[in-house]
LUMKE-977003 format. One line per 8 residues: number of its first residue (from 1); their letters; for each residue x negated, y, z negated of N, C-alpha, C, CB. Coordinates in nm, 3 decimals. Glycine has a CB too. Layout:
<nodes>
NUM> a> X/Y/Z/X/Y/Z/X/Y/Z/X/Y/Z  ...
</nodes>
This chain:
<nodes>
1> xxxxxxxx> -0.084/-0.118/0.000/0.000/0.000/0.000/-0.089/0.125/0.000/0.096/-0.001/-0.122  -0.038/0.233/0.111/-0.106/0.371/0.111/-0.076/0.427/-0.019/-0.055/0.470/0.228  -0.184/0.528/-0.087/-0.203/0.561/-0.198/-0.057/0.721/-0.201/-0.396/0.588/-0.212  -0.036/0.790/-0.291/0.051/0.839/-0.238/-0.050/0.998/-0.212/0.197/0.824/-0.330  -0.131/1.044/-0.252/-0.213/1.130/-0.224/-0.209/1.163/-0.062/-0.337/1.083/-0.278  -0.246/0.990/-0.004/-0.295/0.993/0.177/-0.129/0.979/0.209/-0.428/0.816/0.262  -0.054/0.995/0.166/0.124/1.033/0.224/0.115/1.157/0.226/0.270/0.994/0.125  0.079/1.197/0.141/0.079/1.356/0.157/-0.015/1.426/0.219/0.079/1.416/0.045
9> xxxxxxxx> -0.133/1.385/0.227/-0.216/1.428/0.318/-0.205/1.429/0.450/-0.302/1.381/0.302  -0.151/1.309/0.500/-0.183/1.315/0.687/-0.009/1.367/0.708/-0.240/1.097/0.797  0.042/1.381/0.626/0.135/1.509/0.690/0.086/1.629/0.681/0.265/1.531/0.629  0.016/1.686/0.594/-0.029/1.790/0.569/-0.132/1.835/0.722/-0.099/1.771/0.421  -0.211/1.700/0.752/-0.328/1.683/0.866/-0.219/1.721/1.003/-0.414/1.485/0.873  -0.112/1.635/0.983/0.053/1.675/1.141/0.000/1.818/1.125/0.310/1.654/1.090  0.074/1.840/1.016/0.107/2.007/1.051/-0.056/2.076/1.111/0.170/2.111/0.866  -0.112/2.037/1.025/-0.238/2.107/1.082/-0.286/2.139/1.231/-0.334/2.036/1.038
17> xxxxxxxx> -0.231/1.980/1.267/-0.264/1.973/1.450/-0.195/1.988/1.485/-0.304/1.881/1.534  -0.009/1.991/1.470/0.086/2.094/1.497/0.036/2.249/1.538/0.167/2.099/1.374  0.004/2.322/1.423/-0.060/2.435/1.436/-0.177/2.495/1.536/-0.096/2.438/1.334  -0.260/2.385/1.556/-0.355/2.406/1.644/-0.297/2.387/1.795/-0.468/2.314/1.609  -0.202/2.307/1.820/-0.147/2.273/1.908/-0.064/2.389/1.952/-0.093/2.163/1.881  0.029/2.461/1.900/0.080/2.570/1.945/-0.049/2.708/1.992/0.184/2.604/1.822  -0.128/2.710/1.863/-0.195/2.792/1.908/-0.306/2.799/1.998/-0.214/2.829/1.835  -0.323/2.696/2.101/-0.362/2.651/2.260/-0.260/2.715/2.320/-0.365/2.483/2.305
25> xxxxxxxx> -0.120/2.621/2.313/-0.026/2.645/2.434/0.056/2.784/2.421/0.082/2.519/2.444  -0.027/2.883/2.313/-0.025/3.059/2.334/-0.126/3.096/2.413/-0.045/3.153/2.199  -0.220/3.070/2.362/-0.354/3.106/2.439/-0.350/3.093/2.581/-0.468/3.022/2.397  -0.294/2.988/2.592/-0.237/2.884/2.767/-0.184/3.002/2.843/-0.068/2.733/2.754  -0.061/3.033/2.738/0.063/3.107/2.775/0.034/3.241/2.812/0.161/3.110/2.667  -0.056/3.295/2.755/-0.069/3.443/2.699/-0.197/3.532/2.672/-0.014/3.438/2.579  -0.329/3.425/2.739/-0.432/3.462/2.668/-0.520/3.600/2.668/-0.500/3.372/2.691  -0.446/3.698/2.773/-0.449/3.834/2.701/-0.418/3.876/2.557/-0.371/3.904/2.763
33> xxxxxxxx> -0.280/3.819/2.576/-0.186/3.894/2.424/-0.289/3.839/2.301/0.028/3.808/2.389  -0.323/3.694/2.318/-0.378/3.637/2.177/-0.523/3.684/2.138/-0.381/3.472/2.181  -0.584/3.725/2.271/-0.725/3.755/2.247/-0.777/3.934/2.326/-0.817/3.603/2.329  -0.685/3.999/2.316/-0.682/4.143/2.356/-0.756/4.189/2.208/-0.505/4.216/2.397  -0.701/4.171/2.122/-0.795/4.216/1.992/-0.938/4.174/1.933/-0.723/4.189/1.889  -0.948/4.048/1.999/-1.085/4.020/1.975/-1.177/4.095/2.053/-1.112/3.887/1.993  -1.131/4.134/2.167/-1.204/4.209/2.338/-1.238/4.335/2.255/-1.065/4.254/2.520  -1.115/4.391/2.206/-1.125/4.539/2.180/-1.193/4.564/2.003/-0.944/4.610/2.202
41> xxxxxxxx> -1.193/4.450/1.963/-1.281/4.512/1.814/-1.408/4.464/1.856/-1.235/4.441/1.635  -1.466/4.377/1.941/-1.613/4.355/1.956/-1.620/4.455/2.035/-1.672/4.221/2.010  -1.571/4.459/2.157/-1.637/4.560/2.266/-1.615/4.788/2.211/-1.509/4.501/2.458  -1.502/4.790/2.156/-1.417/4.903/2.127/-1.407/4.968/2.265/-1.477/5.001/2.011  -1.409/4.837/2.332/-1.305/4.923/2.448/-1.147/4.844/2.458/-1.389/4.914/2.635  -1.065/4.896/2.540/-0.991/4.837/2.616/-0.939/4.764/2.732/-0.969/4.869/2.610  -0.902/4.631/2.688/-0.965/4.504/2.765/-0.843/4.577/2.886/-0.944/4.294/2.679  -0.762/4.657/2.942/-0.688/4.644/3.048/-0.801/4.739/3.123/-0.520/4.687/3.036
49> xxxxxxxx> -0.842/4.843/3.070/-0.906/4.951/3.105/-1.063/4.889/3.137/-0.890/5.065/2.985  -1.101/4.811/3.078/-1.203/4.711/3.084/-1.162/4.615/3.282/-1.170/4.587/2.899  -1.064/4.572/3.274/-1.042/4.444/3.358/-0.975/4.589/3.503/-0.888/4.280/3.259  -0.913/4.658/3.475/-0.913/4.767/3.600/-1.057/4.847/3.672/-0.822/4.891/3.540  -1.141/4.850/3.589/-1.252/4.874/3.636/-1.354/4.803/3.682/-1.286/4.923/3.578  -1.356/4.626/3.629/-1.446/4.477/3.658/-1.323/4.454/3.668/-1.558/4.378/3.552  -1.268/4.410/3.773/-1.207/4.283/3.854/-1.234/4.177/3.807/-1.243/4.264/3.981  -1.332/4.154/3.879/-1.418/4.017/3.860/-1.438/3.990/3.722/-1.563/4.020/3.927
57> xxxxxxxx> -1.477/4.065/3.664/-1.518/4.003/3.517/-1.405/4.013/3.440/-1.639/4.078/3.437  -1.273/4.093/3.464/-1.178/4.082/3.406/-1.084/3.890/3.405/-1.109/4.211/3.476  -1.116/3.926/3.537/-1.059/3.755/3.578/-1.106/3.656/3.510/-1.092/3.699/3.719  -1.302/3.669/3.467/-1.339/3.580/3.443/-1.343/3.546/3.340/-1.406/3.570/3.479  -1.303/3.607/3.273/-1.279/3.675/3.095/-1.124/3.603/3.057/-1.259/3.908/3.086  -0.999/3.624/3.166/-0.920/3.517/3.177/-0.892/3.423/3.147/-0.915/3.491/3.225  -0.954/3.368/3.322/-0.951/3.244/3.306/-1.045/3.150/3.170/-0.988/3.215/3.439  -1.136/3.252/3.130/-1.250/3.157/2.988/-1.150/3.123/2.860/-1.411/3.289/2.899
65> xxxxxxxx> -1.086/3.204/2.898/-0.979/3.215/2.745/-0.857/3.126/2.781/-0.908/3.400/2.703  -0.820/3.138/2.883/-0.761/2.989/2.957/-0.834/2.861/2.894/-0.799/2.985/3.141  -0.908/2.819/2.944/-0.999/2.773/2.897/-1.033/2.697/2.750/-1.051/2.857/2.917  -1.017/2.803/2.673/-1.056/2.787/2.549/-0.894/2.746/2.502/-1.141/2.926/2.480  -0.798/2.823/2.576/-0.648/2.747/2.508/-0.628/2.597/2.535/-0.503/2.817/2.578  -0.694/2.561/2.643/-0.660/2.424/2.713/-0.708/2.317/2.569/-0.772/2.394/2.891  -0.862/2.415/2.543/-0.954/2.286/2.501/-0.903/2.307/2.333/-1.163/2.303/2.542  -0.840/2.405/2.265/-0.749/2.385/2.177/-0.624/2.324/2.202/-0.732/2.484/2.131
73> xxxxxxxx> -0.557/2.341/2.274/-0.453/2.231/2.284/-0.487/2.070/2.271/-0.394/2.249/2.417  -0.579/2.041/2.319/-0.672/1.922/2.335/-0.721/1.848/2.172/-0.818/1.987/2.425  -0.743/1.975/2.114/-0.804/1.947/1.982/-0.673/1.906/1.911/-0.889/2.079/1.911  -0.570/2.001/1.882/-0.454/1.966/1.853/-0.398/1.838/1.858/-0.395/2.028/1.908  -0.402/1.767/2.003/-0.352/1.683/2.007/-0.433/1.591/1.944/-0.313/1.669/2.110  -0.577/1.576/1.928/-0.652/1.463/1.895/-0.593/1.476/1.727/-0.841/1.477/1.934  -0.632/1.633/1.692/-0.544/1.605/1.509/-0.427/1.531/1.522/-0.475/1.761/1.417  -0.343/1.561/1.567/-0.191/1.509/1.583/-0.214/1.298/1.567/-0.117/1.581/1.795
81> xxxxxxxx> -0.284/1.292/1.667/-0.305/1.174/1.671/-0.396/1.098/1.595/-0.321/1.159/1.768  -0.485/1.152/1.493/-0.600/1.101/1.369/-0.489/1.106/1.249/-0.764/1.230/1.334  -0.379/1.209/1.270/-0.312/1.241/1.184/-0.195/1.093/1.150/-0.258/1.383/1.233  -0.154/1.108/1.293/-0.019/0.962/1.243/-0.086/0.817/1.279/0.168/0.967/1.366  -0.240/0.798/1.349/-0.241/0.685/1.273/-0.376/0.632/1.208/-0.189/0.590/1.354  -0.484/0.645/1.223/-0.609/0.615/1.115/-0.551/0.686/0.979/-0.779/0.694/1.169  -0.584/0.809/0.987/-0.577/0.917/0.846/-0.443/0.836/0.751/-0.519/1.130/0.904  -0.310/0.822/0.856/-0.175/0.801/0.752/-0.227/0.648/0.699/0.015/0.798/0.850
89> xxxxxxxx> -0.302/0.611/0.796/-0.328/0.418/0.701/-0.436/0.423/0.642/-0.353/0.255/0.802  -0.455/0.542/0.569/-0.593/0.559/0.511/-0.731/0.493/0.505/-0.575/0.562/0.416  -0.785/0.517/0.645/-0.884/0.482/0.695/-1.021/0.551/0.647/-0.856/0.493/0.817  -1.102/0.491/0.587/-1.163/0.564/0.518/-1.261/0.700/0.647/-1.255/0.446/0.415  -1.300/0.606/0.778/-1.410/0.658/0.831/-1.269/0.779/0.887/-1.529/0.543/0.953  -1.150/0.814/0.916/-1.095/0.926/0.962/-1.148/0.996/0.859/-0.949/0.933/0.987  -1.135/0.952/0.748/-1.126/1.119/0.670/-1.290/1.139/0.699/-1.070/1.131/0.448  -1.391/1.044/0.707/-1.492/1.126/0.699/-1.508/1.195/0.868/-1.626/1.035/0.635
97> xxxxxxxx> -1.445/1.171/0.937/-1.435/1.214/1.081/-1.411/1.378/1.071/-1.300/1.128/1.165  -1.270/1.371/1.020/-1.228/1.493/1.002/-1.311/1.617/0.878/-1.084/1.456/0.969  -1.370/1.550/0.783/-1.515/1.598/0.730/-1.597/1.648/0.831/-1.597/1.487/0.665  -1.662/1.613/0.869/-1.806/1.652/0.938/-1.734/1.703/1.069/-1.936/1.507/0.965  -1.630/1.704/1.151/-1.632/1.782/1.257/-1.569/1.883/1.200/-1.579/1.733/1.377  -1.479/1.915/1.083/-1.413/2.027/1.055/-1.532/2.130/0.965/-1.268/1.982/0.970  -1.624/2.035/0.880/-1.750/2.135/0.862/-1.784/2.214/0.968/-1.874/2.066/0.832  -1.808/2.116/1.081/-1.902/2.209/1.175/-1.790/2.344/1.285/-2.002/2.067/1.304
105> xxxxxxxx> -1.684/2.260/1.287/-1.607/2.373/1.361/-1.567/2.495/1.302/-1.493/2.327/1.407  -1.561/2.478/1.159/-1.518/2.634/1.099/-1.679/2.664/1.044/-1.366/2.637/0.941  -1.760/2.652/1.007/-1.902/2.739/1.008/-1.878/2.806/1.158/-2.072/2.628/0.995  -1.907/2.716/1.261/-1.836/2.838/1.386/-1.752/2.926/1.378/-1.771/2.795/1.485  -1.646/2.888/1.395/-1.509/2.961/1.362/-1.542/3.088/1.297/-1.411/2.877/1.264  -1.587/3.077/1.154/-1.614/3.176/1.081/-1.710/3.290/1.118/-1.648/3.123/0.982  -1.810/3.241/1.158/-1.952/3.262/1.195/-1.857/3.340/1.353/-2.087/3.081/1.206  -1.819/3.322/1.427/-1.732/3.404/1.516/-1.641/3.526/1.508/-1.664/3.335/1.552
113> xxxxxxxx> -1.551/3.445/1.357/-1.508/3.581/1.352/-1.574/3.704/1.259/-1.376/3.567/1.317  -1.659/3.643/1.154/-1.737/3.784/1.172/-1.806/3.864/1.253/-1.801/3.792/1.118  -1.840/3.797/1.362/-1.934/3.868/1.437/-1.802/3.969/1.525/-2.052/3.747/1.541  -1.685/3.877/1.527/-1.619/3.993/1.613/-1.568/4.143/1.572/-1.507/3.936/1.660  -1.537/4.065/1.418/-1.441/4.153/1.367/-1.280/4.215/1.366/-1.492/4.218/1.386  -1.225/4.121/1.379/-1.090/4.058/1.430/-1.019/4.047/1.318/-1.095/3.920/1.504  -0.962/4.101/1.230/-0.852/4.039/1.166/-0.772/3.902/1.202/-0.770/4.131/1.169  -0.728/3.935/1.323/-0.645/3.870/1.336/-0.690/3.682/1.370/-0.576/3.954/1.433
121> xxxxxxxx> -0.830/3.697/1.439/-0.914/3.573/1.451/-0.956/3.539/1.261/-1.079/3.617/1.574  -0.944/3.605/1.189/-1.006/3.554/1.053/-0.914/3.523/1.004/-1.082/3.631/0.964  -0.773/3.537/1.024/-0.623/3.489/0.968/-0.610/3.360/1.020/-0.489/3.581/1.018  -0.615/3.373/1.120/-0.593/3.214/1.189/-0.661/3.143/1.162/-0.596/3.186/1.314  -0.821/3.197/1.162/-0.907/3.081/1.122/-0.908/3.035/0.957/-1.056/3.123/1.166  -0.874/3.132/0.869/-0.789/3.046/0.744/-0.716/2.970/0.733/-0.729/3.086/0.680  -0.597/3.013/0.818/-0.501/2.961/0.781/-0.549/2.791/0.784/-0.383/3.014/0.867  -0.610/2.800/0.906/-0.669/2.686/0.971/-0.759/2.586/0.851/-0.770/2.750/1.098
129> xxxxxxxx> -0.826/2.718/0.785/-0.927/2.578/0.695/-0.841/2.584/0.579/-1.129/2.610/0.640  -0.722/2.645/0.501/-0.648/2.613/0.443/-0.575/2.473/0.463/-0.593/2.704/0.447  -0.548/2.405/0.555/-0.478/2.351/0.570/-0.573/2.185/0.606/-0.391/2.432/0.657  -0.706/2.231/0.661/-0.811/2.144/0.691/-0.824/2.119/0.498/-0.968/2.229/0.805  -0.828/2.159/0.415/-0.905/2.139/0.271/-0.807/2.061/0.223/-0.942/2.274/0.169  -0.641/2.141/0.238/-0.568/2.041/0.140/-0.596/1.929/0.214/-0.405/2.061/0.108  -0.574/1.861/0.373/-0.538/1.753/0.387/-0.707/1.676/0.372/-0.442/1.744/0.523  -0.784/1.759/0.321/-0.942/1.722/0.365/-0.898/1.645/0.192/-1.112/1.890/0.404
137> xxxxxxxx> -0.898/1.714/0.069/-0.937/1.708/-0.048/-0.834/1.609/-0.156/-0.952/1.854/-0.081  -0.686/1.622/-0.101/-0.597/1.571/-0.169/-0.637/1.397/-0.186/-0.461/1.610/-0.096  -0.632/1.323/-0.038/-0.669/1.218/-0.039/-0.827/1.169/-0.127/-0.658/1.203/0.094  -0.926/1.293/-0.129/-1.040/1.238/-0.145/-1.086/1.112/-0.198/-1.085/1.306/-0.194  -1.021/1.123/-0.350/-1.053/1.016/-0.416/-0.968/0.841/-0.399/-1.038/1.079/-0.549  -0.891/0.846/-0.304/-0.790/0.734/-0.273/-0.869/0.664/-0.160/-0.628/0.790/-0.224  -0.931/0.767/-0.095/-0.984/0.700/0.071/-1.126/0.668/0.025/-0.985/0.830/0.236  -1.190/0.728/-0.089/-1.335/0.686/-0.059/-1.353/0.595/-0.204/-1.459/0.837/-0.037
145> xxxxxx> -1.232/0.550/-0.255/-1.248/0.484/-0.372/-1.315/0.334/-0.331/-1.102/0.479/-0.450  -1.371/0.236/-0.399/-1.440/0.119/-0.381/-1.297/-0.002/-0.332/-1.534/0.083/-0.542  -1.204/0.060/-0.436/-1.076/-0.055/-0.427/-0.980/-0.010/-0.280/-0.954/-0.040/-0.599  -1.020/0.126/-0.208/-0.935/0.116/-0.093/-0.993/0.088/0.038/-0.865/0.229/-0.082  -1.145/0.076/0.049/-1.202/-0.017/0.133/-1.196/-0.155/0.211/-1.263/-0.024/0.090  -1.207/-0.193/0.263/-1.131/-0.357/0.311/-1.299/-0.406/0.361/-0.963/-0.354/0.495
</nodes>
């Protein structure tokens, strides 16, 4: 029997890749609207006034952020799917999966949005490791205990 800690955790892990998952298929959708503020607090210009004057680099600036929504949507889905089935049958090596790649993706993350200076990139990226810790920490001691090993 799953411990009840890892019940509550890899729902906690859904929502998580829920979350990441929408916020691709904005980026997808929209990736002016979602990343116009990151353009304009790193650069302090304005990314329309920016992309009317470079064409080209306006486009290419675009499509990158295209790009970057796809390969978050992508991520999303892989949470989504660590989420309902290794993590929920409390597998010990998911949680350490989701350990060491979620270390390394928010030291980025973070390490990004300070450099931009974005509010709005440092909200998300909380919210984000908020939600990476509970489902990271709740289970801890259930998944790496000696007796839930096989």
């Amino acid at each position: 029997m799953v411990a009840r800690s890892i019940r509550i955790a890899w729902k906690v892990y859904l929502v998580y890749g829920i979350y990441m998952l929408i916020l691709g298929i904005l980026a997808l959708a929209a990736p002016q609207v979602m990343y116009v503020g990151q353009f304009e607090a790193y650069t302090g210009s304005v990314f329309a006034d920016f992309a009317q004057m470079n064409a080209r680099a306006g486009t290419f600036i675009g499509l990158t952020l295209r790009v970057f929504g796809c390969m978050t949507v992508l991520v999303g889905i892989f949470k989504i799917f660590i989420a309902l089935y290794p993590y929920r049958k409390g597998e010990t090596w998911s949680w350490w999966l989701i350990l060491v790649i979620g270390v390394i993706a928010y030291s980025f993350m973070f390490s990004y949005s300070i450099i931009l200076g974005d509010v709005a990139t440092w909200m998300f990226t909380l919210i984000g490791v908020i939600l990476f810790l509970i489902a990271l920490l709740i289970p801890a001691k259930a998944m790496l205990s000696k007796k839930q090993k096989k």
